[in-house]
N, CA and C atoms as an extended XYZ file, in Angstrom:
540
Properties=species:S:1:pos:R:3:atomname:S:1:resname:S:1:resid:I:1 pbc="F F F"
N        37.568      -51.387      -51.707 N   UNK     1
C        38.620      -51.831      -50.804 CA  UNK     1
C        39.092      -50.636      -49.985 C   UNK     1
N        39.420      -50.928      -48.627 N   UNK     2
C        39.256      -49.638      -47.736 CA  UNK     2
C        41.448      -49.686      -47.306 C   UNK     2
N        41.987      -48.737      -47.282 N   UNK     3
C        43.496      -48.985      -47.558 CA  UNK     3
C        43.757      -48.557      -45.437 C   UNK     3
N        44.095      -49.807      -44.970 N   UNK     4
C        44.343      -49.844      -43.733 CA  UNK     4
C        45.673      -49.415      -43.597 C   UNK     4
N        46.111      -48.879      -42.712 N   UNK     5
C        47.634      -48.366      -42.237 CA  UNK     5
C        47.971      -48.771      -41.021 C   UNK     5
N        49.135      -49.773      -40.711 N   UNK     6
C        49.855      -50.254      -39.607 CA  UNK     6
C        50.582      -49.125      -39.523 C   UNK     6
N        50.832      -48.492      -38.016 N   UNK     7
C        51.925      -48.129      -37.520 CA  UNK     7
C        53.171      -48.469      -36.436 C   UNK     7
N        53.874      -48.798      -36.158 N   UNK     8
C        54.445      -49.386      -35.133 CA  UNK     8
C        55.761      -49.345      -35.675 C   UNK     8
N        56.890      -48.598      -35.085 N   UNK     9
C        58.207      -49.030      -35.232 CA  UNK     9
C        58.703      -49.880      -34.786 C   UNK     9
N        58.564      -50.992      -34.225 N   UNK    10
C        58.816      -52.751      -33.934 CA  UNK    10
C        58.526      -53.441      -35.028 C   UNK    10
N        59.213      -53.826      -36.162 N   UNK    11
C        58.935      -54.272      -37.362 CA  UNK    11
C        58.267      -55.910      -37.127 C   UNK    11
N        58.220      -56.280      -35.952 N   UNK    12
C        58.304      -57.527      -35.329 CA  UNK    12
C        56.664      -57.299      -34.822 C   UNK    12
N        56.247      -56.579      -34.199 N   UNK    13
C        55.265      -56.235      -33.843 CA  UNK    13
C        54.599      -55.640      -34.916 C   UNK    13
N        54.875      -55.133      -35.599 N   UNK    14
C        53.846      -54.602      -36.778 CA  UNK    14
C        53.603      -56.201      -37.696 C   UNK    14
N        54.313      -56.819      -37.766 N   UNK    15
C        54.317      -57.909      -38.554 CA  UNK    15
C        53.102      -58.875      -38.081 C   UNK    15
N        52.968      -58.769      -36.788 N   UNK    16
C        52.058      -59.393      -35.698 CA  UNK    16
C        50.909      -58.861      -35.913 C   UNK    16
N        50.635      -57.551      -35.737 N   UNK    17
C        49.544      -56.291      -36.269 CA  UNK    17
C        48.929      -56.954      -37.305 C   UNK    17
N        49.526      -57.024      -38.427 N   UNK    18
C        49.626      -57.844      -39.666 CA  UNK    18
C        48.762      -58.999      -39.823 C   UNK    18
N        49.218      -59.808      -39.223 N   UNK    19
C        48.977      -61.349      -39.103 CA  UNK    19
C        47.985      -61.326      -38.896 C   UNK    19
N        47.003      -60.425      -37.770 N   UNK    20
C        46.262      -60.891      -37.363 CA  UNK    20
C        44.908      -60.314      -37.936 C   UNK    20
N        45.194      -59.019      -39.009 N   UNK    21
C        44.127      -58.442      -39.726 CA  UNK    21
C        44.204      -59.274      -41.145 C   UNK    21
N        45.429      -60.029      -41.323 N   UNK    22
C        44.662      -61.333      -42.565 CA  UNK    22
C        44.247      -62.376      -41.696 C   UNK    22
N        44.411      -62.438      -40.925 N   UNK    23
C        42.863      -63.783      -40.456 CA  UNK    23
C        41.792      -63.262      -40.322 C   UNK    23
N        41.835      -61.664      -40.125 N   UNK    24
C        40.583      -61.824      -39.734 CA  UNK    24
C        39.199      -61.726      -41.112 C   UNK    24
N        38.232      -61.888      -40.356 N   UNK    25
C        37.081      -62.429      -42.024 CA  UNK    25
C        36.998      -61.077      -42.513 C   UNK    25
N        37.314      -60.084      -42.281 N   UNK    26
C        37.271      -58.732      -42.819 CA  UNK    26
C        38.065      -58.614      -43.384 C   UNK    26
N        39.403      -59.492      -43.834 N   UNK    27
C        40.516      -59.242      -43.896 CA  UNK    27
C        40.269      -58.712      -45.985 C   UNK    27
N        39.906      -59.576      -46.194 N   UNK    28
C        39.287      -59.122      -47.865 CA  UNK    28
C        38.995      -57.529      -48.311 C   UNK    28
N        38.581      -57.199      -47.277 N   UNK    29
C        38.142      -55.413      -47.377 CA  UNK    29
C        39.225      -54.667      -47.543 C   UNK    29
N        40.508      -55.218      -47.242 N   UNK    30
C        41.653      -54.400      -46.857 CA  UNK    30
C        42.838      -54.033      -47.651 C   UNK    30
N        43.204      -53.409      -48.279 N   UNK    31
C        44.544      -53.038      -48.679 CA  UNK    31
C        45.732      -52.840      -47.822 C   UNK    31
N        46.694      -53.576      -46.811 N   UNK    32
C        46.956      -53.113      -45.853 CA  UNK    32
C        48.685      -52.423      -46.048 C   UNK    32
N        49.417      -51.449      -45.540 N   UNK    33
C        50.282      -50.953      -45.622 CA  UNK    33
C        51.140      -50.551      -43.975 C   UNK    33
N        52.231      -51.472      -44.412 N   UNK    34
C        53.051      -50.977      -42.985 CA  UNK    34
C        54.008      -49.484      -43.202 C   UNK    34
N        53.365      -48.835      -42.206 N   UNK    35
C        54.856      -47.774      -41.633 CA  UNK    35
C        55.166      -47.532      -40.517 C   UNK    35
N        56.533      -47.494      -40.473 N   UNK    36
C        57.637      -47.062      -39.114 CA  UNK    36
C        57.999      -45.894      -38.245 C   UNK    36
N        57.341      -45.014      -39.014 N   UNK    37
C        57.494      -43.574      -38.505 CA  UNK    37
C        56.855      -42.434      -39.414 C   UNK    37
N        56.230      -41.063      -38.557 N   UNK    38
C        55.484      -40.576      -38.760 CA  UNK    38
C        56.303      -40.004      -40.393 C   UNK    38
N        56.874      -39.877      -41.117 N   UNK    39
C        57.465      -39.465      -41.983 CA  UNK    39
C        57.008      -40.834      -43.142 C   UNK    39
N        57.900      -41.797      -43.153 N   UNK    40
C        56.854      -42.588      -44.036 CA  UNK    40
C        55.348      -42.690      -44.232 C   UNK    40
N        54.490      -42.262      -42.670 N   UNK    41
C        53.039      -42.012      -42.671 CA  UNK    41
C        52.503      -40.731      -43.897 C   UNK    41
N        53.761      -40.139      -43.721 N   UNK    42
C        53.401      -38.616      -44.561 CA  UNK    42
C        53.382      -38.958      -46.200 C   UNK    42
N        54.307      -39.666      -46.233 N   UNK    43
C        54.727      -39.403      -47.593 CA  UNK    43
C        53.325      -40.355      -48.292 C   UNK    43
N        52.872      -41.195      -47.791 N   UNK    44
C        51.946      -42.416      -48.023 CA  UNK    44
C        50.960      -41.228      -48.118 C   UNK    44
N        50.524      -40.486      -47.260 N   UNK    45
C        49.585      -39.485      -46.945 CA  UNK    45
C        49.779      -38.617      -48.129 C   UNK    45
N        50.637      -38.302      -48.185 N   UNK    46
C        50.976      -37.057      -50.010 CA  UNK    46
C        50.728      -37.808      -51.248 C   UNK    46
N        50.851      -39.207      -51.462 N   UNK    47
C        50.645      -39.726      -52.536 CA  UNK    47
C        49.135      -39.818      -52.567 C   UNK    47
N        48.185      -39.562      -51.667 N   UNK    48
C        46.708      -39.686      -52.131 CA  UNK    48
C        46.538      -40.983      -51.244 C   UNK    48
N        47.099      -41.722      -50.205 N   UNK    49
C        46.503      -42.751      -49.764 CA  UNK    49
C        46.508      -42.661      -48.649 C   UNK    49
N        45.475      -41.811      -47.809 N   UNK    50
C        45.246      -41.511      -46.742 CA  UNK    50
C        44.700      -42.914      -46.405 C   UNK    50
N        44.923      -42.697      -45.034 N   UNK    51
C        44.417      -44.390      -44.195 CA  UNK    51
C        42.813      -44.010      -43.855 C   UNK    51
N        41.686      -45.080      -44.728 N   UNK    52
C        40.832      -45.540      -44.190 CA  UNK    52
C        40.497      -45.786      -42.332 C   UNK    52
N        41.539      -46.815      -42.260 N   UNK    53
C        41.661      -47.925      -40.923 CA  UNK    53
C        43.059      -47.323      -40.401 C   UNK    53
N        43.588      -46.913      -39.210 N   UNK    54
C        44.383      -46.553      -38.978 CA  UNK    54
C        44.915      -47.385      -37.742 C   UNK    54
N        45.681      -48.213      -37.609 N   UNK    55
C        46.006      -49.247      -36.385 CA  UNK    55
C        47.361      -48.585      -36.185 C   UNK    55
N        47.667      -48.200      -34.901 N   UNK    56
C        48.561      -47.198      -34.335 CA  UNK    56
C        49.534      -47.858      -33.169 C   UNK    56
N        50.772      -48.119      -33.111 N   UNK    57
C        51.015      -48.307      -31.738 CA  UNK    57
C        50.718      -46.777      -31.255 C   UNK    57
N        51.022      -46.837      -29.908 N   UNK    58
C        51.010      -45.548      -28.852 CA  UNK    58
C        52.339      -44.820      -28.349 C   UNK    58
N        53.025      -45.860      -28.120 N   UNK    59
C        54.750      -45.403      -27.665 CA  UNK    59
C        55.419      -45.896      -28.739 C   UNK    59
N        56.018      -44.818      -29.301 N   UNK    60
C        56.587      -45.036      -30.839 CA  UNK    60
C        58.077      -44.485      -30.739 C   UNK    60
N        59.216      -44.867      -31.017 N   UNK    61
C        60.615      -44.526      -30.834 CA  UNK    61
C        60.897      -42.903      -29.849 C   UNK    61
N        61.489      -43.515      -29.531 N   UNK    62
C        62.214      -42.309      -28.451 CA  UNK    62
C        62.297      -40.788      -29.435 C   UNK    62
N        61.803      -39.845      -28.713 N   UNK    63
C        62.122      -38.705      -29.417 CA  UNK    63
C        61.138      -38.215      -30.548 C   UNK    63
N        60.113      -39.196      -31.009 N   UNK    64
C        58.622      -39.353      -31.918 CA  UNK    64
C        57.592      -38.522      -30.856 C   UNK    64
N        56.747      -38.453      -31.583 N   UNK    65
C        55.177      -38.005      -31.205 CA  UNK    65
C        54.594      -39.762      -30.881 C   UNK    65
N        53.798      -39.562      -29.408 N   UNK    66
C        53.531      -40.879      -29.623 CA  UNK    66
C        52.068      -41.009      -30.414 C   UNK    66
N        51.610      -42.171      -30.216 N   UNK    67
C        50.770      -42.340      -31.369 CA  UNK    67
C        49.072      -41.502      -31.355 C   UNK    67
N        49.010      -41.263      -29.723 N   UNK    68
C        47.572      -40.201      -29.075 CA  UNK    68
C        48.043      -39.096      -29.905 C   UNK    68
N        49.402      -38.595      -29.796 N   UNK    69
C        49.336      -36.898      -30.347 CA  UNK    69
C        49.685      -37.043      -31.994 C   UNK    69
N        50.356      -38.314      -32.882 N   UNK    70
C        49.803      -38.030      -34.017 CA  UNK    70
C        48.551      -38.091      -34.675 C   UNK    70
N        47.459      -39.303      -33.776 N   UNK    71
C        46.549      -39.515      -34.397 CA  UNK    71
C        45.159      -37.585      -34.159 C   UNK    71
N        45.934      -36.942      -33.089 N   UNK    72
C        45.130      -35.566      -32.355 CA  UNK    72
C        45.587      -35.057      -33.719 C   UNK    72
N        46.877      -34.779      -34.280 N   UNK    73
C        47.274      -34.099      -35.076 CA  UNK    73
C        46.910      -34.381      -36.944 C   UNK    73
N        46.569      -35.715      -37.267 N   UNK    74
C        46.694      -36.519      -38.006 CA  UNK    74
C        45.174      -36.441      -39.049 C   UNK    74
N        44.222      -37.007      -37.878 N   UNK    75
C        42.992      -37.880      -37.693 CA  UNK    75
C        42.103      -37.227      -36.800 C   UNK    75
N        41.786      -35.807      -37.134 N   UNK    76
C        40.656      -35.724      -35.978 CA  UNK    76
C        39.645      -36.177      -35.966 C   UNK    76
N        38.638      -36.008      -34.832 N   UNK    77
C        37.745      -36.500      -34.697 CA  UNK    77
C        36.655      -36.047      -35.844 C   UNK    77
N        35.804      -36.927      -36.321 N   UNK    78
C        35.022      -36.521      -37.833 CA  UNK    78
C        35.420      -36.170      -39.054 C   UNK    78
N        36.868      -36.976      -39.186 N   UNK    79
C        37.849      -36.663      -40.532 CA  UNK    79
C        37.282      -38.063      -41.232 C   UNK    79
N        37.224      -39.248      -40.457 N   UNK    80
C        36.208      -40.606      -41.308 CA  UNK    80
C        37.308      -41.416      -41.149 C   UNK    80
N        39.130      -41.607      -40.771 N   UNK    81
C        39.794      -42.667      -40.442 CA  UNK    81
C        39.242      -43.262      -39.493 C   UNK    81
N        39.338      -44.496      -38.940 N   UNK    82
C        38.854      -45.179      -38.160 CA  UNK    82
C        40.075      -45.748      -37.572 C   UNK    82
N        40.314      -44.658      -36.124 N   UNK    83
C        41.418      -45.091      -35.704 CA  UNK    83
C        41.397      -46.308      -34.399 C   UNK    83
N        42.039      -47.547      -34.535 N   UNK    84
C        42.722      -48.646      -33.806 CA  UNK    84
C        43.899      -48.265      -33.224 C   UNK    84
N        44.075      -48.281      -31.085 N   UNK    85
C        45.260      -48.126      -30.809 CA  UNK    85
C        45.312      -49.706      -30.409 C   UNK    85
N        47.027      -49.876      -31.090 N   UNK    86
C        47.835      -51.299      -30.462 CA  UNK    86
C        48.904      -50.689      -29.585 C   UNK    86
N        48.701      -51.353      -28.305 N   UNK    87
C        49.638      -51.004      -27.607 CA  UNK    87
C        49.892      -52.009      -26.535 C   UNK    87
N        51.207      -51.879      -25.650 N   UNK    88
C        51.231      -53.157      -24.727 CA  UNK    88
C        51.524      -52.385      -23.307 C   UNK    88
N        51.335      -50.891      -23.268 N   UNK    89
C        51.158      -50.412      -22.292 CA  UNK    89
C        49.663      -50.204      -21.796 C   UNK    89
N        49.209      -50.720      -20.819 N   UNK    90
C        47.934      -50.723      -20.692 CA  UNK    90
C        47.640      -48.943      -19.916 C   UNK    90
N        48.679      -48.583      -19.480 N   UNK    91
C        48.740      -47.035      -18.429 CA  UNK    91
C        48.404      -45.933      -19.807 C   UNK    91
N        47.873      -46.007      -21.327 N   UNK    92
C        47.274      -44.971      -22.192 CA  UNK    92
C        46.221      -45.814      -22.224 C   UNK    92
N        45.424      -46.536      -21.211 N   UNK    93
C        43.839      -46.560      -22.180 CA  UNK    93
C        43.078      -45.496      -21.604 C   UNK    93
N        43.644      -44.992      -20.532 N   UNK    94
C        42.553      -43.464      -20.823 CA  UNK    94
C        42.807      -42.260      -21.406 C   UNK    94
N        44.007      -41.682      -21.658 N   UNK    95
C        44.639      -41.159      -22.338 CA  UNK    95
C        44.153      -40.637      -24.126 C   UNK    95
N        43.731      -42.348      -24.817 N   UNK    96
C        43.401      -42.356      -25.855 CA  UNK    96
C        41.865      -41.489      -26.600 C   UNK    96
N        41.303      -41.399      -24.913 N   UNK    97
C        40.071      -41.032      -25.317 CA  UNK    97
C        40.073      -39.559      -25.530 C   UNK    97
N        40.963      -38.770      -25.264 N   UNK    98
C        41.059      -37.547      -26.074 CA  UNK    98
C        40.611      -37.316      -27.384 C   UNK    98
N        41.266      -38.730      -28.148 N   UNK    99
C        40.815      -38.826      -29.514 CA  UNK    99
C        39.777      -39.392      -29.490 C   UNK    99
N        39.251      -39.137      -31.561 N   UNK   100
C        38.054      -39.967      -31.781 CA  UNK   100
C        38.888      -41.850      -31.728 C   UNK   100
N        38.188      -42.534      -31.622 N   UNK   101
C        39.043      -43.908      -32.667 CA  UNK   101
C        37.693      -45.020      -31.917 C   UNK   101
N        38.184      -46.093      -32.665 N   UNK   102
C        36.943      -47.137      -32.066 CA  UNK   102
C        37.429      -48.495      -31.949 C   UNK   102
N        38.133      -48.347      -31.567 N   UNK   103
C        38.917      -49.813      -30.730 CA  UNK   103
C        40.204      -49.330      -30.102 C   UNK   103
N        40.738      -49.804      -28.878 N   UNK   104
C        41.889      -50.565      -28.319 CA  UNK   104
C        42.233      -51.480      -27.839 C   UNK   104
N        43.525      -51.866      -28.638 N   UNK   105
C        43.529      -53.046      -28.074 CA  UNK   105
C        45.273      -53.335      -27.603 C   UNK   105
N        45.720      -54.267      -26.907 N   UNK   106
C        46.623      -54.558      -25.943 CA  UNK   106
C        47.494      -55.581      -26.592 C   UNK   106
N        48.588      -55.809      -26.428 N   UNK   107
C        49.601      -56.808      -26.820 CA  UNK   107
C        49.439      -57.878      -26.127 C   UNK   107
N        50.075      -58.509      -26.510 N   UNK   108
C        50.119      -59.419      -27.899 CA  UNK   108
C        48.497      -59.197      -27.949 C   UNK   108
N        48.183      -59.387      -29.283 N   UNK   109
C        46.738      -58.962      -29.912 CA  UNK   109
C        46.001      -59.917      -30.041 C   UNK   109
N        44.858      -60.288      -29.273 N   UNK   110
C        43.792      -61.551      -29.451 CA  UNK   110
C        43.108      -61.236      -30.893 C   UNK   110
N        43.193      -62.436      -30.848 N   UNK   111
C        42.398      -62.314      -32.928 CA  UNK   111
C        41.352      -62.059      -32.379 C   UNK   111
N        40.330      -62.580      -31.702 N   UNK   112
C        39.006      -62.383      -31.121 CA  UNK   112
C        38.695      -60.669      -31.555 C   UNK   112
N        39.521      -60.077      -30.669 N   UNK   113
C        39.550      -58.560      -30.538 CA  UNK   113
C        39.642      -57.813      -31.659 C   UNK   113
N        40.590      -58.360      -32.328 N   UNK   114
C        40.944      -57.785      -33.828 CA  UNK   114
C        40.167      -57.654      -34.523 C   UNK   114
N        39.507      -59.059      -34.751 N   UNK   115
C        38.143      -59.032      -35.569 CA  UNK   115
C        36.804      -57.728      -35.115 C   UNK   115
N        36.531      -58.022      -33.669 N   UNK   116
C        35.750      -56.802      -33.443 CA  UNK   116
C        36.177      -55.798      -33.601 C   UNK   116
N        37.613      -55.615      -33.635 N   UNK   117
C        37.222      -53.981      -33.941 CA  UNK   117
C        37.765      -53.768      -35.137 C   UNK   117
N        38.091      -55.006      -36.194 N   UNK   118
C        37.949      -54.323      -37.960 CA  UNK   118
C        36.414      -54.427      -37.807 C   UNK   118
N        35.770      -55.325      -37.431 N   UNK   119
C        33.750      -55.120      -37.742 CA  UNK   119
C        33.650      -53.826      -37.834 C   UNK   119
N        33.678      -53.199      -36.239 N   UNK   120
C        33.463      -52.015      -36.327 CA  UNK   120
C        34.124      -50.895      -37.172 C   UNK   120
N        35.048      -50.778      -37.335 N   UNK   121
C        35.186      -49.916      -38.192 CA  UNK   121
C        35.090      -50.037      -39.656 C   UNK   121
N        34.881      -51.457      -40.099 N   UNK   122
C        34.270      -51.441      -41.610 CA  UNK   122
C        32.727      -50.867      -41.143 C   UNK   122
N        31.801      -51.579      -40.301 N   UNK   123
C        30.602      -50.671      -40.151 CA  UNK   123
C        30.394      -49.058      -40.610 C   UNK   123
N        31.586      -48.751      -39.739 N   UNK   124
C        31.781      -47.120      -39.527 CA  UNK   124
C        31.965      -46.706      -41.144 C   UNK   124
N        33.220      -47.167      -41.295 N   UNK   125
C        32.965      -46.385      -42.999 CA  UNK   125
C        31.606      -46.723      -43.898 C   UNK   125
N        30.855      -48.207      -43.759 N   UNK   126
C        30.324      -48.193      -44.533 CA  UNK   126
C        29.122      -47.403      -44.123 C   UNK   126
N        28.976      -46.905      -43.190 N   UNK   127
C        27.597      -46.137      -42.602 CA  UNK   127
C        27.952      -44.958      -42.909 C   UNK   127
N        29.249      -44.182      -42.960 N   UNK   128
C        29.746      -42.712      -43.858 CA  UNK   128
C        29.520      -42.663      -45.145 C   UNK   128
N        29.543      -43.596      -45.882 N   UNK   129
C        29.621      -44.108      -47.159 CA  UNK   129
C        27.863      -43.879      -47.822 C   UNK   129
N        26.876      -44.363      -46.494 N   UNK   130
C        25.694      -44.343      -47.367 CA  UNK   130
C        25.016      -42.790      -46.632 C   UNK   130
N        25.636      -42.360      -45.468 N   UNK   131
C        24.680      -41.384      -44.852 CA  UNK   131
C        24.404      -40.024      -46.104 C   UNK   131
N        23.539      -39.439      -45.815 N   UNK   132
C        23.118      -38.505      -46.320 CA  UNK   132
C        23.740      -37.190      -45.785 C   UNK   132
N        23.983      -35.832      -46.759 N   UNK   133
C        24.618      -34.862      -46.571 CA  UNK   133
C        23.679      -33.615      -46.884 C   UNK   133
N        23.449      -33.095      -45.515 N   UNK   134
C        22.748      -31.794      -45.879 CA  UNK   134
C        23.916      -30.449      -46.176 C   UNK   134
N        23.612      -29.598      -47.405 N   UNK   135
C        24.177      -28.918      -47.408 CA  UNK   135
C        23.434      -27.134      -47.389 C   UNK   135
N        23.608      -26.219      -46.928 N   UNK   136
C        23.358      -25.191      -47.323 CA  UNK   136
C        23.791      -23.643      -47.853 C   UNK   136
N        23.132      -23.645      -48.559 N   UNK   137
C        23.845      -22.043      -49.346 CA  UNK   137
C        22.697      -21.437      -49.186 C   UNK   137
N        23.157      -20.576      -48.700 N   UNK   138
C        21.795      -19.452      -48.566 CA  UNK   138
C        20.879      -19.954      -47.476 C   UNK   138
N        19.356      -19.429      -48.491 N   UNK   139
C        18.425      -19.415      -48.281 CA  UNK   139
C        17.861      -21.253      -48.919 C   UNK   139
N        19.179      -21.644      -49.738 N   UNK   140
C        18.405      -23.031      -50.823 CA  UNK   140
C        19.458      -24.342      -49.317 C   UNK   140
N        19.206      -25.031      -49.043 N   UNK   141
C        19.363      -26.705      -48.263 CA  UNK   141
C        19.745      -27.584      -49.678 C   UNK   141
N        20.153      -28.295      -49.826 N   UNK   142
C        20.406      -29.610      -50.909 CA  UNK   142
C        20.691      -30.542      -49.851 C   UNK   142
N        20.353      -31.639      -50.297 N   UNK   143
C        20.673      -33.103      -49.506 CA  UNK   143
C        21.093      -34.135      -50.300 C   UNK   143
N        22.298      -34.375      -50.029 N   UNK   144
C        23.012      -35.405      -50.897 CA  UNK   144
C        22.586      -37.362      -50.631 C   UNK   144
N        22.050      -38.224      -51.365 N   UNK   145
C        21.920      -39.472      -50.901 CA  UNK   145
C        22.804      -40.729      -51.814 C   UNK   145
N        22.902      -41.456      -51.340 N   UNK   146
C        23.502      -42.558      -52.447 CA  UNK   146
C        22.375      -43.496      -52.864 C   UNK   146
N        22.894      -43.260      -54.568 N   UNK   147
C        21.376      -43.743      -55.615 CA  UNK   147
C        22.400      -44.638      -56.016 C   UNK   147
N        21.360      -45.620      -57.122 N   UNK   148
C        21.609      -46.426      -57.914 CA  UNK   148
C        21.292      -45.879      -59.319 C   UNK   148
N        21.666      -45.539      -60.488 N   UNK   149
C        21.202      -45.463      -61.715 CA  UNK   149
C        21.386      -46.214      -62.387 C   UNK   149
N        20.191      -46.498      -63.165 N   UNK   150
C        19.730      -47.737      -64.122 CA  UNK   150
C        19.895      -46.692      -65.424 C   UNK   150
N        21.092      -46.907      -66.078 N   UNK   151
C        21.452      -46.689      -67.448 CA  UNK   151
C        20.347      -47.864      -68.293 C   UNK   151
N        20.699      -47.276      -69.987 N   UNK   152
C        19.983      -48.078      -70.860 CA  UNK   152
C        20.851      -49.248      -70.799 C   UNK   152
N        20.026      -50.638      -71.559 N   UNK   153
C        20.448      -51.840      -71.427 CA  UNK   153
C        20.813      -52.663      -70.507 C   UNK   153
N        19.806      -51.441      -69.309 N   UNK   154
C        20.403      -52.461      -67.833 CA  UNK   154
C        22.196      -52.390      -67.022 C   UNK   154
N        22.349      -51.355      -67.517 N   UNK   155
C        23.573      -51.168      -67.190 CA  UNK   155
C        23.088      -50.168      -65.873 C   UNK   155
N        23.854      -50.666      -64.578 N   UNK   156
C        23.784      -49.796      -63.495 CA  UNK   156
C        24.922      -49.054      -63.147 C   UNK   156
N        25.063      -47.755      -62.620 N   UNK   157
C        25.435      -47.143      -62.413 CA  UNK   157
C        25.372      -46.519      -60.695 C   UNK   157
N        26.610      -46.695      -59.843 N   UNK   158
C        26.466      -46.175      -58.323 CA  UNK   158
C        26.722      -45.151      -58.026 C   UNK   158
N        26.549      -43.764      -58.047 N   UNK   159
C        26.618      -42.795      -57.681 CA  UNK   159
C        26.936      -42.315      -56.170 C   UNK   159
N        27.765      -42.060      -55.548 N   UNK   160
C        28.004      -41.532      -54.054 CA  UNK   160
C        27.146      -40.813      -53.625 C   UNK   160
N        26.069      -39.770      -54.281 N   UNK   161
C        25.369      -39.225      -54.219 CA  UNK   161
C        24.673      -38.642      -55.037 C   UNK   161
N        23.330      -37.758      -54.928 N   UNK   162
C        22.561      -37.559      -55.958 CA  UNK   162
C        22.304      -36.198      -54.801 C   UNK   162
N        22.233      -35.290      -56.054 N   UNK   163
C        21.785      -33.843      -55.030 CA  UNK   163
C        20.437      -33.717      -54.897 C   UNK   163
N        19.938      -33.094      -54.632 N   UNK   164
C        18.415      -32.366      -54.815 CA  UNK   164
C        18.472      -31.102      -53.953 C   UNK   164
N        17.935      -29.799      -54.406 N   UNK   165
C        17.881      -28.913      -53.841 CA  UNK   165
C        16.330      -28.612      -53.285 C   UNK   165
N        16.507      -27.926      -52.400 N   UNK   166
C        14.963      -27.357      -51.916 CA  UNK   166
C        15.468      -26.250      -51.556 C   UNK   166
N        14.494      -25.000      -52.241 N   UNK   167
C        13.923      -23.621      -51.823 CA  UNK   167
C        13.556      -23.565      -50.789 C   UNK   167
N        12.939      -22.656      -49.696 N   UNK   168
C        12.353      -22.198      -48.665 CA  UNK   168
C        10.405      -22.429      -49.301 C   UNK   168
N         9.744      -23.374      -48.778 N   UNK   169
C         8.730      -23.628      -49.296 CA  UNK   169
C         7.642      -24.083      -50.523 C   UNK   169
N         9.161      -24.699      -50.968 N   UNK   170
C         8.845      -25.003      -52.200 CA  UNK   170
C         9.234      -26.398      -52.569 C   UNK   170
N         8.705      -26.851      -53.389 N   UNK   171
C         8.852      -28.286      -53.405 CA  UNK   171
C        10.438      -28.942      -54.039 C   UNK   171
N        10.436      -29.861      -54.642 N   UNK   172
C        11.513      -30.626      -55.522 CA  UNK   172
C        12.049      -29.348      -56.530 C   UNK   172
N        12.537      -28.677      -56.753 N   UNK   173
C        13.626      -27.557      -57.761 CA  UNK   173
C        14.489      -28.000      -58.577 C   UNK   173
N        15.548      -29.125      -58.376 N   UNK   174
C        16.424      -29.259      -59.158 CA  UNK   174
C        17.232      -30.857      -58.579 C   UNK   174
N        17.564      -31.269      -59.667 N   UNK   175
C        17.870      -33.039      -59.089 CA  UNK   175
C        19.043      -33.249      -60.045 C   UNK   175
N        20.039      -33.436      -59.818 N   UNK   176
C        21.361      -33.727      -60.628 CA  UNK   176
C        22.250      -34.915      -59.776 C   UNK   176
N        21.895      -36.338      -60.544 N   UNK   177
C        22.739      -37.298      -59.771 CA  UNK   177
C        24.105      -37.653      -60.215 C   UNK   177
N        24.328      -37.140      -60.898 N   UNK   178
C        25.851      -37.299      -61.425 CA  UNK   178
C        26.850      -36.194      -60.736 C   UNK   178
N        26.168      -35.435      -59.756 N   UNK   179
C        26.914      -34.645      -58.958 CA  UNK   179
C        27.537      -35.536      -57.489 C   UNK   179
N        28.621      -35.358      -57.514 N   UNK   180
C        28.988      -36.175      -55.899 CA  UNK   180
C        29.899      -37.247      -56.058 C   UNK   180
């Protein structure tokens, strides 16, 4: 389950935000959590539940960071949130592209829209989720993949990854899947 984060200080509008990510058929994937301001975002953020899915208004209370410069500050680009701007000013859709994120969308919120862009960003995590990780130390590369292990009695086991190292010209060296 991937833990989505509403932002929007319009409790009325976040509620809407809301509504429309339980209709949508993705909606099952989701743990979803409303906050009002970048300070409740934090504290959610310190307890260990960084946002997966990040659905943002853009113009957020007078005197706030709006939602382009927390998500710059927040969520950079290749951190793995999958940031959604909601907004009903249409004058930041170019603005947004400073950041990474993979949907915007406009007020009042077409379910149509919603749905495409939870697709996409469940895609997105789940394609982070299986990609492979080259790492290197030295002179040795390791490449991390996601295995399946078949324990005794048929018991399986999913591993995030399985290492394997390679030397400089040398074949298979060392394989530890319980690493990762």
């Amino acid at each position: 389950m991937y833990q989505l984060v509403i932002m929007d200080d319009a409790a009325q509008a976040a509620e809407a935000v809301r509504a429309a990510v339980e209709e949508s058929p993705a909606a099952a994937d989701f743990a979803i959590t409303l906050v009002r301001s970048e300070a409740e975002l934090s504290v959610l953020m310190e307890t260990g539940l960084a946002p997966d899915v990040f659905l943002v208004d853009i113009k957020l209370e007078e005197g706030a960071p709006d939602g382009i410069d927390l998500v710059r500050r927040l969520f950079p680009e290749g951190c793995g949130t999958q940031v959604i701007y909601v907004t009903g000013y249409i004058e930041y859709c170019t603005s947004v592209y400073e950041t990474g994120h993979v949907y915007f969308l406009t007020k009042p919120v077409q379910q149509a829209e919603m749905n495409r862009a939870l697709a996409r960003a469940v895609r997105n995590l789940e394609a982070r989720q299986h990609a492979a990780l080259t790492v290197r130390f030295g002179t040795l590369a390791g490449i991390a993949i996601p295995v399946l292990l078949q324990l005794g009695a048929g018991i399986a086991l999913y591993s995030s990854a399985a290492w394997f190292a390679f030397p400089p010209a040398t074949t298979l060296c060392a394989v530890s899947p319980l690493l990762g």
